[in-house]
RODO-2510 file (C-alpha; in nm, 4 decimals, decimal comma):
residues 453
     n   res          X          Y          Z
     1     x    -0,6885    -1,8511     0,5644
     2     x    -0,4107    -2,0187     0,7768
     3     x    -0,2618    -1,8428     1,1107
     4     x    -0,1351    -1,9170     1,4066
     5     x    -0,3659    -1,8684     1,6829
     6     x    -0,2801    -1,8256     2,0444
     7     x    -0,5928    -1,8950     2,3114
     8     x    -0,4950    -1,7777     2,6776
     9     x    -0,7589    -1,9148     2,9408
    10     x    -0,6713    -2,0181     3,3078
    11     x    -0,9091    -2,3273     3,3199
    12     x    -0,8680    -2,6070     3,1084
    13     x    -1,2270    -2,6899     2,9461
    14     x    -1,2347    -2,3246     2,8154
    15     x    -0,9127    -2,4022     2,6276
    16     x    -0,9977    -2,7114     2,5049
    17     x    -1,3399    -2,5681     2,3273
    18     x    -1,1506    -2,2795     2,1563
    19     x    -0,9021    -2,5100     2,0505
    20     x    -1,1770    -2,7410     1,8970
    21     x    -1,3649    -2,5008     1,7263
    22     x    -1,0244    -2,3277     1,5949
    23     x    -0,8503    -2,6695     1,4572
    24     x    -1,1712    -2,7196     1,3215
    25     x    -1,1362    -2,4700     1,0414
    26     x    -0,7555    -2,5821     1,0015
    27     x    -0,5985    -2,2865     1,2180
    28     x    -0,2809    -2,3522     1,4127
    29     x    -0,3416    -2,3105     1,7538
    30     x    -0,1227    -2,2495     2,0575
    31     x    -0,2295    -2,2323     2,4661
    32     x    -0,1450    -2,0746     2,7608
    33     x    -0,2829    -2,0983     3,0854
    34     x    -0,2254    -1,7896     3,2412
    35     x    -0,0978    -1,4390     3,1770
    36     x     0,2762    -1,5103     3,2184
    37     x     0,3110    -1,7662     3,0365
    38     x     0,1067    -1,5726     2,7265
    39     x     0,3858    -1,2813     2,7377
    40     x     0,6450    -1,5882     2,7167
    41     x     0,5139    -1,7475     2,3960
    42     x     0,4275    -1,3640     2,2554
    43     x     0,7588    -1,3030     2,2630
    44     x     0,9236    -1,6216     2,0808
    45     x     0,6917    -1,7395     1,8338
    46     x     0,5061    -1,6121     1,5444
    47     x     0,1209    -1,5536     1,6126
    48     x    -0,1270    -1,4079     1,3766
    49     x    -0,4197    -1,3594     1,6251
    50     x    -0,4442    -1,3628     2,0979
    51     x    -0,7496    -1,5350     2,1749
    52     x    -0,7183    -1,3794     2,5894
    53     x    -0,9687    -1,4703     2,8716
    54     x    -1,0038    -1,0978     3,0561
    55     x    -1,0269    -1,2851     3,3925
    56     x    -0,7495    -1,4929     3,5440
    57     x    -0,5154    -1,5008     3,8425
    58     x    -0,1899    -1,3201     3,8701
    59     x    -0,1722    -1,0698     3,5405
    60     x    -0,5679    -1,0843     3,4356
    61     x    -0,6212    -1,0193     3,0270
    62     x    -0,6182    -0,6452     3,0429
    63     x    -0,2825    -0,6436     3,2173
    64     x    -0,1420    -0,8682     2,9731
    65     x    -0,3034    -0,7073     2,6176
    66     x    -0,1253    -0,3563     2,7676
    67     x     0,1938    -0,5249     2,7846
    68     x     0,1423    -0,7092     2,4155
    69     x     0,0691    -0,3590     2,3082
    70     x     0,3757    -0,1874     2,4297
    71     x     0,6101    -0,4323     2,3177
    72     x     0,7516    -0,3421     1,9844
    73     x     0,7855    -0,7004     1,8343
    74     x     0,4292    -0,8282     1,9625
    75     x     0,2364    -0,4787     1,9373
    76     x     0,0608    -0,5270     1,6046
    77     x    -0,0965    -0,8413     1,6816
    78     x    -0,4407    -0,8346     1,6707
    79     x    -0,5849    -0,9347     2,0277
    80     x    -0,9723    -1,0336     2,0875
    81     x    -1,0796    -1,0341     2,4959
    82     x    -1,2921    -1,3518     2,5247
    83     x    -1,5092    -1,2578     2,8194
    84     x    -1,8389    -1,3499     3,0765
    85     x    -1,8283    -0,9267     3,1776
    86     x    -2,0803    -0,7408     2,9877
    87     x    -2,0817    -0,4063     3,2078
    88     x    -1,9404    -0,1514     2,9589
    89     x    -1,7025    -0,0467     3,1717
    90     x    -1,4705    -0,3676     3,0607
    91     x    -1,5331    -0,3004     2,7493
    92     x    -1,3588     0,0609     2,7490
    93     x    -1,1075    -0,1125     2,9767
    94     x    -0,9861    -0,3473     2,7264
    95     x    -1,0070    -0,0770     2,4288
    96     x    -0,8199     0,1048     2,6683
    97     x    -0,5828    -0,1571     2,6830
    98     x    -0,5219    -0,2212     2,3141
    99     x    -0,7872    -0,5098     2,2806
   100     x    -0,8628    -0,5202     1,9036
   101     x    -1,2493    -0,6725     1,9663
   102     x    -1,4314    -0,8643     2,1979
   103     x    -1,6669    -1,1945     2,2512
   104     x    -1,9171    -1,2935     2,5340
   105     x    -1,9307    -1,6032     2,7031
   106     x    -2,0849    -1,8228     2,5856
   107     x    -1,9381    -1,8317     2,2458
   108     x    -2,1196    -1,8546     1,9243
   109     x    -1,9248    -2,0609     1,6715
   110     x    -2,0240    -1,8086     1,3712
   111     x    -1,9875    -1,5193     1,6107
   112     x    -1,6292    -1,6043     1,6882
   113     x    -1,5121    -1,7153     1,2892
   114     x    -1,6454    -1,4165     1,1865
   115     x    -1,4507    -1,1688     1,4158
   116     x    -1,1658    -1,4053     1,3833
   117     x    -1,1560    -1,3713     0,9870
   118     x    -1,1996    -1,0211     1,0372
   119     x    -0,8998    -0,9398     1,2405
   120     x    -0,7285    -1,1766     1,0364
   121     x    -0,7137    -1,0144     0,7303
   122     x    -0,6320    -0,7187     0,8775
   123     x    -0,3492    -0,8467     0,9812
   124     x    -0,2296    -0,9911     0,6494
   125     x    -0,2867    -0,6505     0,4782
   126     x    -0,0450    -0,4807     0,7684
   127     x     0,1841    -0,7911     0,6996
   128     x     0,2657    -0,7634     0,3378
   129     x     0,2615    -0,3753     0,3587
   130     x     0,5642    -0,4033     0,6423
   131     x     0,6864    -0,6720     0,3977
   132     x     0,6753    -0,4751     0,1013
   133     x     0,8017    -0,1204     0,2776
   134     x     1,0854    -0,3085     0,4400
   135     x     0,9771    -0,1390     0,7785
   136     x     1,0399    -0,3228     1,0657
   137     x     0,7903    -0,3798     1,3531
   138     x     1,0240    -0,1731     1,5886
   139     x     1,0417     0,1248     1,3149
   140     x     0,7040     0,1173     1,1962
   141     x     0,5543     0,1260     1,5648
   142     x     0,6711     0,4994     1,5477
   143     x     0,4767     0,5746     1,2506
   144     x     0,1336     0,4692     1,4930
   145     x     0,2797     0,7125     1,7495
   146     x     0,2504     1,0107     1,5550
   147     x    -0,0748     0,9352     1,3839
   148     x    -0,2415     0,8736     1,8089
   149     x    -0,4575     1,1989     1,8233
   150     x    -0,4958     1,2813     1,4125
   151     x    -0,7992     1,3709     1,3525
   152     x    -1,0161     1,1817     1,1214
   153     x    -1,3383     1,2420     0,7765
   154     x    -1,6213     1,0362     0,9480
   155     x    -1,9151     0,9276     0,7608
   156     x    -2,2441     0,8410     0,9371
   157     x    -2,4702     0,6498     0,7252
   158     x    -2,7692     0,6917     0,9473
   159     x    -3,1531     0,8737     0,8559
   160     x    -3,2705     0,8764     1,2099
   161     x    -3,2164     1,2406     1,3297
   162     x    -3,1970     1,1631     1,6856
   163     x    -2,9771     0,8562     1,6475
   164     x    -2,7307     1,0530     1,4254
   165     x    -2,7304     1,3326     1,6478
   166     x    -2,6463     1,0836     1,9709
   167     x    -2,3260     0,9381     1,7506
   168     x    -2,1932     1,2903     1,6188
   169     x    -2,2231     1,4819     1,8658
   170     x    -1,9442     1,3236     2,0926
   171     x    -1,7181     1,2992     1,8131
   172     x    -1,7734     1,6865     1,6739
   173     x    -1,5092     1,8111     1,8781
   174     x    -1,2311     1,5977     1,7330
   175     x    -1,3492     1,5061     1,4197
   176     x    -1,4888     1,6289     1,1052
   177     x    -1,8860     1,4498     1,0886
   178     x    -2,0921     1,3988     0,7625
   179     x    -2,4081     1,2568     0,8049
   180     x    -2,6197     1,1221     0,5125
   181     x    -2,9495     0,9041     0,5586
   182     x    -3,0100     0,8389     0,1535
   183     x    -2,7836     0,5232     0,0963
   184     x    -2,6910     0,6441    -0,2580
   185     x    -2,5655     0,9780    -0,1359
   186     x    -2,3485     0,8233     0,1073
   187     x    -2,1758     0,6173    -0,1480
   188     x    -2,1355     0,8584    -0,3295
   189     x    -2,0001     1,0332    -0,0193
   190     x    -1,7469     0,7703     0,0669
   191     x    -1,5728     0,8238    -0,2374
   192     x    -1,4477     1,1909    -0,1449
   193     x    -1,1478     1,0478     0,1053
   194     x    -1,3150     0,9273     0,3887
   195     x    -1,1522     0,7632     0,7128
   196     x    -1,4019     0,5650     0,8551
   197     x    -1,7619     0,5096     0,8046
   198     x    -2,0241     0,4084     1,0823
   199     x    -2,3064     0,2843     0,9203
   200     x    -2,6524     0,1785     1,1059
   201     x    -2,7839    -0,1296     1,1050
   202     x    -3,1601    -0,0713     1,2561
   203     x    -3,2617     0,2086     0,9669
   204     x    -3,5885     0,1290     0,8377
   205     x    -3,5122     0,3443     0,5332
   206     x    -3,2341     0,1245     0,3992
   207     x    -3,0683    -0,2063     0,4336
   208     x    -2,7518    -0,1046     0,6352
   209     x    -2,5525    -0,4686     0,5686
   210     x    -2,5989    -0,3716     0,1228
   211     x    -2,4551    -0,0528     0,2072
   212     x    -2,1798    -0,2378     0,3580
   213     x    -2,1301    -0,4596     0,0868
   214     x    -2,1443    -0,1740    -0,1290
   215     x    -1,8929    -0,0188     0,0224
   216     x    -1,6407    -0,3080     0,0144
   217     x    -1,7342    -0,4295    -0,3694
   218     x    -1,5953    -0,0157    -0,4730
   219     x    -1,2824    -0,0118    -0,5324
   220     x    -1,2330     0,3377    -0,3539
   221     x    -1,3944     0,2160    -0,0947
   222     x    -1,2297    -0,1034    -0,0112
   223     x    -1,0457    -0,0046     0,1941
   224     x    -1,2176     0,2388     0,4665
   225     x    -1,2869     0,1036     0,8194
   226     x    -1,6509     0,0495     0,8450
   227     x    -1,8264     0,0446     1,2208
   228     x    -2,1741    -0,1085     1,2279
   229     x    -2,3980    -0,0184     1,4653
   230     x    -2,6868    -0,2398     1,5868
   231     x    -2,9276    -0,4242     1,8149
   232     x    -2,7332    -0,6896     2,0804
   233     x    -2,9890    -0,9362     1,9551
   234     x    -2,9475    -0,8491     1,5794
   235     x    -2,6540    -1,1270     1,6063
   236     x    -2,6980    -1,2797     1,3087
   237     x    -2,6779    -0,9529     1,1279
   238     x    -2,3696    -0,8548     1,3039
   239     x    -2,2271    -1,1859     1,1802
   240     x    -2,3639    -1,1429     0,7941
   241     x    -2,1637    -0,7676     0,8652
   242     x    -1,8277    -0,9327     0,9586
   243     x    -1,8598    -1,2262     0,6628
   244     x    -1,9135    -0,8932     0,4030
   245     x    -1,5786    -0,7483     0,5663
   246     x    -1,6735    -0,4798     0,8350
   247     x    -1,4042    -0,3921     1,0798
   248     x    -1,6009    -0,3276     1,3976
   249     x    -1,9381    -0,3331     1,5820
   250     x    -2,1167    -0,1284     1,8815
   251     x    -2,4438    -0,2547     2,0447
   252     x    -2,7235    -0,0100     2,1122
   253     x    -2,7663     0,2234     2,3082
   254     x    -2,4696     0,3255     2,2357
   255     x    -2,1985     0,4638     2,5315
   256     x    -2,0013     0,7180     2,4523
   257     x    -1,6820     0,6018     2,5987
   258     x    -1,6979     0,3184     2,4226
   259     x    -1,7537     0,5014     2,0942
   260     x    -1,4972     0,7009     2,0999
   261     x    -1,2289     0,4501     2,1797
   262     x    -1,3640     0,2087     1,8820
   263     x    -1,3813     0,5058     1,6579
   264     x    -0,9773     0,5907     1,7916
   265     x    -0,8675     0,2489     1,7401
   266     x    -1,0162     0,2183     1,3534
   267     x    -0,9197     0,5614     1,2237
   268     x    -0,5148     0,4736     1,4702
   269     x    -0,5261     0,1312     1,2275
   270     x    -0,6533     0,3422     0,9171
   271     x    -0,3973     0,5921     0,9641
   272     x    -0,1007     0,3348     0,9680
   273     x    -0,2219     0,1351     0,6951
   274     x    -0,2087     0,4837     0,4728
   275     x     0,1604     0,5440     0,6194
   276     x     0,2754     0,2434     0,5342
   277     x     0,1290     0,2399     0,1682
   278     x     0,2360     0,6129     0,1383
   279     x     0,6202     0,4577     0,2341
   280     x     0,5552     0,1388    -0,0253
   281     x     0,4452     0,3981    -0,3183
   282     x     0,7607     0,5619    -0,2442
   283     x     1,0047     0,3123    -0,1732
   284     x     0,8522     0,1627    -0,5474
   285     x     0,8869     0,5186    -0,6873
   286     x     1,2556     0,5002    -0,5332
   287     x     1,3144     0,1703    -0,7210
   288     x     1,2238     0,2487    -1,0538
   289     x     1,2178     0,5968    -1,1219
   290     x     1,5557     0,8161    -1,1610
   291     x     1,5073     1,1104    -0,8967
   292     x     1,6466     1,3643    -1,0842
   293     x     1,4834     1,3283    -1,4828
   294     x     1,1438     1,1153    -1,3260
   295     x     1,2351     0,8750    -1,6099
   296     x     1,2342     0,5158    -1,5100
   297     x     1,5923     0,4417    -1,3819
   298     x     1,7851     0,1517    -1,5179
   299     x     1,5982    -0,1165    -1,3176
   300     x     1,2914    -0,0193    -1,4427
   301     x     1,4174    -0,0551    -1,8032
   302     x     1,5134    -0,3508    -1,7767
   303     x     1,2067    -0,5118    -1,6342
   304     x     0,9685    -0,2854    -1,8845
   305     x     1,1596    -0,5125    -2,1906
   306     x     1,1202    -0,8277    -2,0345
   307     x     0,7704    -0,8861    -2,2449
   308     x     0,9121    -0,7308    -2,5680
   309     x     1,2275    -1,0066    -2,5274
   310     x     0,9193    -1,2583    -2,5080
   311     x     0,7311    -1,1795    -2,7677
   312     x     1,0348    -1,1572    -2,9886
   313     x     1,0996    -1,5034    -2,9008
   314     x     0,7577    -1,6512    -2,8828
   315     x     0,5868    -1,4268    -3,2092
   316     x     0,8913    -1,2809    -3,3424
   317     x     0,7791    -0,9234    -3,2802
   318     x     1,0682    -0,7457    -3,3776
   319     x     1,2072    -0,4309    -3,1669
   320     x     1,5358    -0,1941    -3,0980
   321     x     1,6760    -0,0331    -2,8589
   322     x     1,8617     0,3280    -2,8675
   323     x     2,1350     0,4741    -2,6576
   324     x     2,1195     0,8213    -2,6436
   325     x     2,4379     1,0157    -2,4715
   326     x     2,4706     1,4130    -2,4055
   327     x     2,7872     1,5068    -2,5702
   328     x     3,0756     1,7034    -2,4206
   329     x     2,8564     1,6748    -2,1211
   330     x     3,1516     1,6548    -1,8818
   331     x     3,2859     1,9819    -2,0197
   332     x     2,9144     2,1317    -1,9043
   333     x     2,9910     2,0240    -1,5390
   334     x     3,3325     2,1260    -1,5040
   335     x     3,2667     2,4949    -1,6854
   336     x     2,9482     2,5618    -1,5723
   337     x     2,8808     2,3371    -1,2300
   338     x     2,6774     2,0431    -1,1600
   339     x     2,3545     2,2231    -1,1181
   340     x     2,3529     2,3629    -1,4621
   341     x     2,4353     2,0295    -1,5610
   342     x     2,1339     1,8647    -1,3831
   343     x     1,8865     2,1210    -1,5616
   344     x     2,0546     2,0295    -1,8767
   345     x     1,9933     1,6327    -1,8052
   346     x     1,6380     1,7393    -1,6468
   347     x     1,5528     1,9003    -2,0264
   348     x     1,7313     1,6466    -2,2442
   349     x     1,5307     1,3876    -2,0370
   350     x     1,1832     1,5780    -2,1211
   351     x     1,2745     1,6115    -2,4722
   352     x     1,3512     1,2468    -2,5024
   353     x     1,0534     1,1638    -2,3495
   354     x     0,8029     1,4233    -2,4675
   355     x     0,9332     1,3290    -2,8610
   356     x     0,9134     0,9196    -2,8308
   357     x     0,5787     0,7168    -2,8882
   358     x     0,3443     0,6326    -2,5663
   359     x     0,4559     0,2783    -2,5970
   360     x     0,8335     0,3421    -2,6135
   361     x     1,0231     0,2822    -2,3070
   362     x     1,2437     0,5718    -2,1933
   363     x     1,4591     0,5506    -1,8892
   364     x     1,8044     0,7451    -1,7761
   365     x     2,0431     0,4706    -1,7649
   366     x     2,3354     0,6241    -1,5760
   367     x     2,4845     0,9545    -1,6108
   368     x     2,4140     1,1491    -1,9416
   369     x     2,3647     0,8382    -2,0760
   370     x     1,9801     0,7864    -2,1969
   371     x     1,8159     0,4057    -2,3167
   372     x     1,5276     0,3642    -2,5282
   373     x     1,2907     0,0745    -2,6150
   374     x     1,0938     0,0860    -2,9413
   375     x     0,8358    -0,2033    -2,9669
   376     x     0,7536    -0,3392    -3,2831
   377     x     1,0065    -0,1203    -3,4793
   378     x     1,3173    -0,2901    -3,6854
   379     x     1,6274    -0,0758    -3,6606
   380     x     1,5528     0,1347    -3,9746
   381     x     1,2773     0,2699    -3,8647
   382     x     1,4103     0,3369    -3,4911
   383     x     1,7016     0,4933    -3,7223
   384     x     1,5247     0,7556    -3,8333
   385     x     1,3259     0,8133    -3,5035
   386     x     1,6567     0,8669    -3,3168
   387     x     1,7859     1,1009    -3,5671
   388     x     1,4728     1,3280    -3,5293
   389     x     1,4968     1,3481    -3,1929
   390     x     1,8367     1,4309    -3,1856
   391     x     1,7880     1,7050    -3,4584
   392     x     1,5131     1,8064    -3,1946
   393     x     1,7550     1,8484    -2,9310
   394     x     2,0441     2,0262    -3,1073
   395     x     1,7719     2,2394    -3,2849
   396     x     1,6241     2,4455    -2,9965
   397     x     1,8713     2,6056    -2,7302
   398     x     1,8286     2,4897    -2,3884
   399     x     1,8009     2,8363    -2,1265
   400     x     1,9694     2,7930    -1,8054
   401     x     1,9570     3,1155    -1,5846
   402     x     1,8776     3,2922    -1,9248
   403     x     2,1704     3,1701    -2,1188
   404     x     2,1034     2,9886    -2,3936
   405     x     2,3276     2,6489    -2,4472
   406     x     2,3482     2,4518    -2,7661
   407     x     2,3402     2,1124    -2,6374
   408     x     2,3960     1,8094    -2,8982
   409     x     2,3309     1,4140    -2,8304
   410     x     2,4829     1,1595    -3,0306
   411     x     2,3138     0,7834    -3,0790
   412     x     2,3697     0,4175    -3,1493
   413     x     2,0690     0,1894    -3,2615
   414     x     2,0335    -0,1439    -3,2360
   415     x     1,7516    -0,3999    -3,3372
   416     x     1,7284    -0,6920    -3,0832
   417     x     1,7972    -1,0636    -3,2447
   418     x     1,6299    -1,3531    -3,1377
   419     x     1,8175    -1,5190    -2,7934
   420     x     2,0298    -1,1958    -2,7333
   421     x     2,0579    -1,0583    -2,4340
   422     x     2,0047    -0,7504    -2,3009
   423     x     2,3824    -0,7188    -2,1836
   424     x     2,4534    -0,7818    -2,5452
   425     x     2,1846    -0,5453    -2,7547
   426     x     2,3162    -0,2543    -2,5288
   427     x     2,6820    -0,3715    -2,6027
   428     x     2,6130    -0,3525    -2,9865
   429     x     2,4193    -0,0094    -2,9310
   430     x     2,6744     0,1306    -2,7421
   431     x     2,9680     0,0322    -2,9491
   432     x     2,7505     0,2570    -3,2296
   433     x     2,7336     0,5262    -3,0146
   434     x     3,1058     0,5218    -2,9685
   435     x     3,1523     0,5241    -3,3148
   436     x     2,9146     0,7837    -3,3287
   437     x     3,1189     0,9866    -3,1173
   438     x     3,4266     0,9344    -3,2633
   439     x     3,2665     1,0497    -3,6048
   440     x     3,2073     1,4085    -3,4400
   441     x     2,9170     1,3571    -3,2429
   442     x     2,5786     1,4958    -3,2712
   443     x     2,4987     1,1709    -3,5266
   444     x     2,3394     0,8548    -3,4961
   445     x     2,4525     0,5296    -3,6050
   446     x     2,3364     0,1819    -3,6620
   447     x     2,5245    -0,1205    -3,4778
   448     x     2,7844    -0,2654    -3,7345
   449     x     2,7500     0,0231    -3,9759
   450     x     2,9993     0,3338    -4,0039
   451     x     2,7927     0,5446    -4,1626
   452     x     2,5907     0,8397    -4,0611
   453     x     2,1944     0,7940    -4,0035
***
């Protein structure tokens, strides 16, 4: 995984070994010696991940994480307090701050890749969703805001009473608490829309780092924040937790300070992630679906018949394409208003789609004006589909605020050639519906022929 790593530390040797170890498994890593000058390269380059030293002179590590954190363009980068201050109190400190982890002096190399990997591919998954939403980091900060105090589904995997009881308890008054000790039940648990899972290390009635894995091999559960909870001298555990993907850890005994911000911070990042997929589902929905019918828009069509335009080339797997149109449908909007006119499009739209084969592709492709993909199906055949639709259609009357309307459709048909074009199927399809038209509608036609279907 390449990033750009930026390690802040006000004495040179401490720099130098972070920057080792980093290069060392190909990262690309920047230094600063002090908070100042951290904030200035924050602010103009690209980083992936803060390596920051909580003590120095001038603006110490906690000053300078709070003012990463507030800034709109440097806010989302993950930031890990590298630090020789056990006490607790530091701990909450830097939570408090915005610090995404921390690491004791001295390091452990494993220790350190691990939690580095970790907040690393966090970061990539918030990357390509911001990518993919077209969200900016300004824009998308807001979405955070209004998630702050939302209340989160918290699963404790955990089948020592007393030790569950310690862990819920401070959290009942916020959030809702399921605790399960039988390892089965919880996964079976985690699949009813969970938002973060804390999961115990030290049981002696299950192996708490398969659960994890568990967890991360489902694929509803790949995506839930999971909080491990053991022993400070269980490191190599805590390490084998981080290498199976885990998000976060908390040392026994547990403080409950320091619980509840590393519970606020997971389900705060959970939260986001969801808005920002929620946005991406519908900014996709937005691209290819027409708002009105729910058909697949004219974008969507014409990416769905990419791989029938390739297999007609490559296997010669014949297909056609149909334009359907809704005739005198510009009479129906001047006489009767647009919003009759969108039920009538709405219906048309369901009976097209309710009438063609699971395969074909159905789509509005502007207007009244309806396109349809038939794989493997030479233009007869899609002849004689068309035509029963269409009889469909101007067979049943369609009700709008109890009136009844005859509505009739008229078609052109076309089977695709080898080498053509899109631009130049629809052309030949359309020029049949035109003819169709002219003919006195409610008819389909075949490209090139004259004669009713």
């Amino acid at each position: 995984m390449s990033a750009r790593i930026l390690v802040v530390d006000d004495l040179a040797p401490n720099i130098h070994l972070l920057e080792v170890k980093l290069q060392a498994e190909y990262y690309d890593v920047l230094t600063a010696r002090s908070g100042h000058e951290a904030l200035e390269i924050a602010s103009k380059e690209r980083l992936d991940l803060i390596l920051m030293d909580a003590m120095m002179p001038g603006i110490n590590g906690f000053e300078a994480c709070e003012r990463i954190k507030n800034n709109p363009d440097t806010w989302h980068v993950p930031v890990i307090m590298v630090t020789a201050l056990e006490e607790t109190k530091d701990r909450i400190r830097g939570l408090e701050a915005g610090a995404d982890d921390f690491i004791t002096k001295p390091i452990d190399d494993f220790n350190l890749m691990a939690r580095v990997r970790s907040l690393l591919r966090l970061k990539m998954v918030t990357d390509q969703l911001l990518s993919h939403t077209g969200h900016t980091l300004s824009n998308s900060r807001i979405l955070l805001e209004q998630i702050v105090d939302k209340p989160g589904k918290i699963l404790l995997v955990e089948d020592h009473e007393k030790h569950a009881a310690k862990i819920a308890k401070p959290l009942e008054d916020k959030h809702k608490i399921l605790v399960e000790g039988d390892p089965v039940k919880a996964l079976r648990l985690a699949k009813t829309g969970m938002d973060l899972i804390v999961v115990s290390l030290v049981s002696s009635g299950f192996d708490g780092l398969r659960v994890c894995a568990s967890l991360r091999f489902s694929e509803e559960t790949r995506d839930i924040p999971i909080l491990v909870i053991g022993d400070p001298d269980d490191e190599t555990r805590f390490v084998r937790a981080y290498d199976i993907g885990i998000n976060d850890t908390l040392m026994r005994p547990v403080e409950i300070q320091e619980l509840k911000a590393r519970v606020a911070t997971l389900l705060r990042r959970k939260f986001y992630a969801d808005s920002l997929r929620e946005n991406f589902n519908q900014n996709l929905e937005m691209v290819v679906a027409d708002a009105l019918t729910g058909l697949g828009n004219r974008r969507y069509f014409d990416r769905a018949i990419e791989p029938l335009l390739d297999a007609l080339e490559t296997k010669d797997t014949p297909f056609s394409i149909m334009v359907f149109d809704i005739d005198h449908f510009k009479r129906v909007n001047d006489i009767l208003g647009h919003d009759m006119g969108d039920v009538i499009l709405k219906e048309v739209a369901t009976r097209l789609a309710s009438n063609m084969r699971a395969v074909d592709v159905v789509s509005r492709y502007g207007g009244e004006e309806f396109m349809i993909a038939m794989p493997e199906t030479r233009e007869s055949d899609a002849l004689v589909a068309a035509d029963r639709v269409r009889g469909l259609i101007a067979g049943t009357p369609i009700y709008v605020d109890g009136q009844a309307l005859s509505v009739t459709t008229s078609a052109g048909v076309a089977q695709v050639r080898k080498g053509e074009q899109l631009r130049d199927v629809f052309r030949r399809a359309d020029d049949a519906l035109y003819k169709a038209k002219q003919a006195g509608r409610n008819r389909v036609l075949p490209a090139g022929n004259k004669k009713a279907a």
